[in-house]
Residue frames relative to the residue before (quaternion, step in Angstrom):
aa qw qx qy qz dx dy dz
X 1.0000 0.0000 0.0000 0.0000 0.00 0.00 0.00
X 0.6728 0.4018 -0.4343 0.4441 3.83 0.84 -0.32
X 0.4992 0.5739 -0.5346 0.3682 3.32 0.97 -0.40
X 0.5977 0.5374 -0.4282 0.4131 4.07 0.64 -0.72
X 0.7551 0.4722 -0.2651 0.3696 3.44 1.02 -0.72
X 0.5147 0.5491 -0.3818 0.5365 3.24 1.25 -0.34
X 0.7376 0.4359 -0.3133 0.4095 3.55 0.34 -1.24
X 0.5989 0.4276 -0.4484 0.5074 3.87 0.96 -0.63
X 0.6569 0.5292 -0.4230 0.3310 3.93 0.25 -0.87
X 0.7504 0.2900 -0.3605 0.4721 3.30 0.59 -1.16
X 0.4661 0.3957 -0.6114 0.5024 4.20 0.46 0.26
X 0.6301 0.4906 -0.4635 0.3840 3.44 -0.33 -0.53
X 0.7084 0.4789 -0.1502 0.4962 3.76 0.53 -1.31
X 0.7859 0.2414 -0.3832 0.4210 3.56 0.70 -0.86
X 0.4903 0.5367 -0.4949 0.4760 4.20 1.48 -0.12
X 0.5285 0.5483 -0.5021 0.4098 4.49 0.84 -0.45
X 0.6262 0.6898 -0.1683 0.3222 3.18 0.99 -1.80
X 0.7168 0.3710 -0.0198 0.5901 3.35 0.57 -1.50
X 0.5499 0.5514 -0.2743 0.5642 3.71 0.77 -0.10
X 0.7468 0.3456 -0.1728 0.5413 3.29 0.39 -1.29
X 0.7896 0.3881 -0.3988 0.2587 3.97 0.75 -0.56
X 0.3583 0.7963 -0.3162 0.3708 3.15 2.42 -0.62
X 0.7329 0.4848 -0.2549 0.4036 3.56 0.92 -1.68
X 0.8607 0.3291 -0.1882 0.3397 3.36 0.56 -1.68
X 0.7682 0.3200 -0.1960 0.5188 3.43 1.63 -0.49
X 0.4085 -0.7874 0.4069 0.2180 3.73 1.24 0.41
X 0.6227 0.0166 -0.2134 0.7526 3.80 1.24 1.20
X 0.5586 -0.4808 0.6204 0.2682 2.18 -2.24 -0.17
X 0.0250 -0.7419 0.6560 0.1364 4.13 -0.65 -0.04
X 0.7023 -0.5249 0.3058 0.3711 3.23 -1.77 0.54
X 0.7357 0.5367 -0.2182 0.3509 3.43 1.66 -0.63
X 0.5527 0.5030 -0.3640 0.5559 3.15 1.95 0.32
X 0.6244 0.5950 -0.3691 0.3461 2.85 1.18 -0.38
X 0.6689 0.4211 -0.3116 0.5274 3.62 1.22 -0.94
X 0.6636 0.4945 -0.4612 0.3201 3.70 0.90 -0.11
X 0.6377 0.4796 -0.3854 0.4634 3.65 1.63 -0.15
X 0.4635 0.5376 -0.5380 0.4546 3.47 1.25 0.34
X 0.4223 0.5902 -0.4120 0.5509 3.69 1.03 -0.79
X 0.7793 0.2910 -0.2806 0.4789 3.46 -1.15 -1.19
X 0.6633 0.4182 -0.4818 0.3912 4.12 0.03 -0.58
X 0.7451 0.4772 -0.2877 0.3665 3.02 0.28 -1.08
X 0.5347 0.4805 -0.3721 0.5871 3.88 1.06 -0.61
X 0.7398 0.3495 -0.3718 0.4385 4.09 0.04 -0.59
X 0.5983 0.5397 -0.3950 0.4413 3.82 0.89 -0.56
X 0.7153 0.3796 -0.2279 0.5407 3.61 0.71 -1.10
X 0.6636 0.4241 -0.4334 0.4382 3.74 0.72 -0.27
X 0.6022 0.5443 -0.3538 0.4646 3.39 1.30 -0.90
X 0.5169 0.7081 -0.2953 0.3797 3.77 0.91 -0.98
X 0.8052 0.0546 -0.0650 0.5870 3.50 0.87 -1.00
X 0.4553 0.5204 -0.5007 0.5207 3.31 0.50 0.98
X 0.7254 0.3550 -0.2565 0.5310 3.50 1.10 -0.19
């Protein structure tokens, strides 16, 4: 069952993500793109042991 939570959080995090770079940076680039692999991976593992 936490796996369900992990997997909703990081959708949730990667539609905030993408949202937030659409507005302030009007695309995506390859370098936002590896920096929202960054941030996922830091909420999955933070989310991981918090659960």
């Amino acid at each position: 069952l936490s796996g369900v939570w992990i997997l909703l959080l990081s959708f949730g995090l990667f539609l905030l993500l993408r949202y937030w770079m659409l507005q302030r940076l009007d695309g995506v680039t390859g370098d936002t793109a590896g920096a929202m692999v960054e941030l996922l991976e830091t909420g999955i593992l933070i989310t991981a042991v918090i659960i």
